[in-house]
Residue, then its C-alpha position, 0 to 999 in steps of 0.5 A: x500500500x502507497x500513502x502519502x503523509x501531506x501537509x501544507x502552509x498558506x499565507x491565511x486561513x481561507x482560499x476563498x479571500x485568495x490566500x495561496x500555497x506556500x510550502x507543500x511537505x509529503x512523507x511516502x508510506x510503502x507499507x506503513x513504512x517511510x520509504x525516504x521518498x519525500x515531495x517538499x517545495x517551498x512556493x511564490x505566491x502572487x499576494x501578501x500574509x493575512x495577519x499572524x501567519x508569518x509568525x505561524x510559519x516563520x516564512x516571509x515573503x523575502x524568503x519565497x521570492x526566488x522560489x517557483x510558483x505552485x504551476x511550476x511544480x503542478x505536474x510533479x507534485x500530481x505525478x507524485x500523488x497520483x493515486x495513493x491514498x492521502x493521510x491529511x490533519x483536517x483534510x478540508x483545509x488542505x484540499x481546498x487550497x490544493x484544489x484552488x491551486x489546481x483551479x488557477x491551472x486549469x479546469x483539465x486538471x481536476x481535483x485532488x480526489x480524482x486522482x486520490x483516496x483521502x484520510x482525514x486523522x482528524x475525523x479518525x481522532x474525533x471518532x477515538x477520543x470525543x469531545x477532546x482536543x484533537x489537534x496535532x500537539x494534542x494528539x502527540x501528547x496523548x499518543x507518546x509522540x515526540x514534537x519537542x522539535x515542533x518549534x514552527x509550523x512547517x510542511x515536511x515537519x508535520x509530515x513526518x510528525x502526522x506519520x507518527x501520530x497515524x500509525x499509532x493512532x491507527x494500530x499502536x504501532x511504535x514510532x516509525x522512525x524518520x531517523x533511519x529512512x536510508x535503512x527503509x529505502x534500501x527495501x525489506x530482506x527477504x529470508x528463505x527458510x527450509x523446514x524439514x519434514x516433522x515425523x511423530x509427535x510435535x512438542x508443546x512449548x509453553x511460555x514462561x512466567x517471565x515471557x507472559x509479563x513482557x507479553x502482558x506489559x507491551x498489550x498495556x503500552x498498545x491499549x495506552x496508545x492506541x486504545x485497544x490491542x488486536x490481541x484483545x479480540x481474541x480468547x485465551x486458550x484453555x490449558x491442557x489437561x495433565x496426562x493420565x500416567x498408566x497405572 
């Protein structure tokens, strides 16, 4: 499965008022693994910041004068999207700009949608955790997630962060781990194994004490997290009974 962790910037709140993209970040998911193919463009617009977005994104427009505008990139942020499902914080946001953006290169070019499948983990937050904050700090401080490092509100950043706080939101799996993107790139390591044939009685192993508690321990940690444990649907099987020994 390919998903795109996408985030953007704009210089206000609102596309309608002709407010526009700056700064558009992607974190590529093959498997729910980052694959180190990251899309990240600062971009020119043709208007001003609304009040207080500049100290949100620490960008000026100084700083985006030598960059290419959004119809500059088009064609490689689309082929870069084009069909894997999207994983956006308060998706409406972001599609309404994107779409905005596409609008003003032409109406052949569609909308984000055409092309994509769409998950908005702020529903998916809303649905797990109700009548509580869901914003993205909020939701790292509730699931373990590290943004110690969020100082400003950047694309690429919040990428990476949302990819985090997705997975275990989603399933309790641990931090994914950007640190070692050269190592995921590289692609997984495929072991062969041969079995020999088994003759006669298999042997019954049994965990021990010891292995029951680690295992109990890390069910609790997935609960913490994720709010419940896949290992949880399933009952416990009844422990065998002793042997009769022949008289």
């Amino acid at each position: 499965m390919r998903q795109i962790i996408l985030d953007t910037e704009t210089t206000g709140l609102e596309w309608k008022k002709g407010n526009r993209v700056v700064e558009i970040g992607c974190v590529e998911l093959l498997e729910r693994r980052p694959s180190g193919r990251n899309f990240h463009r600062y971009l020119k617009p043709d208007c001003d910041f609304e009040a207080g977005a500049q100290e949100v994104t620490g960008l000026t427009l100084e700083f985006l004068a030598d960059k290419p505008a959004f119809e500059e990139i088009v064609d490689e942020f689309l082929e870069y999207i084009d069909g894997a499902e999207l994983i956006i914080h308060n998706a409406a946001f972001d599609l309404g700009f994107l779409d905005y953006e596409l609008s003003r290169c032409g109406a052949h070019l569609g909308r984000i949608v055409d092309r994509c499948s769409v998950v908005d983990t702020l529903l998916l937050a809303r649905e797990r955790y109700p009548g509580q904050r869901n914003s993205l700090d909020a939701l790292c401080k509730r699931l373990g997630v590290d943004n110690s490092h969020r100082q400003l509100h950047g694309a690429l950043l919040d990428a990476q962060i949302l990819a985090d706080v997705y997975i275990a939101l989603t399933s309790g799996q641990e931090e994914i781990g950007f640190g070692d993107v050269e190592a995921a790139s590289r692609g997984p390591v495929v072991t062969t194994v041969s079995f020999a044939p088994v003759s006669g009685e298999r042997p019954r192993i049994s965990a021990q004490p010891e292995e029951l508690e680690a295992h109990a321990r890390r069910l609790e940690r997935l609960r913490k997290k994720a709010g419940r444990a896949l290992w949880d649907q399933y009952e416990p099987l009844p422990e065998p009974e002793a042997e009769l020994q022949p008289a």
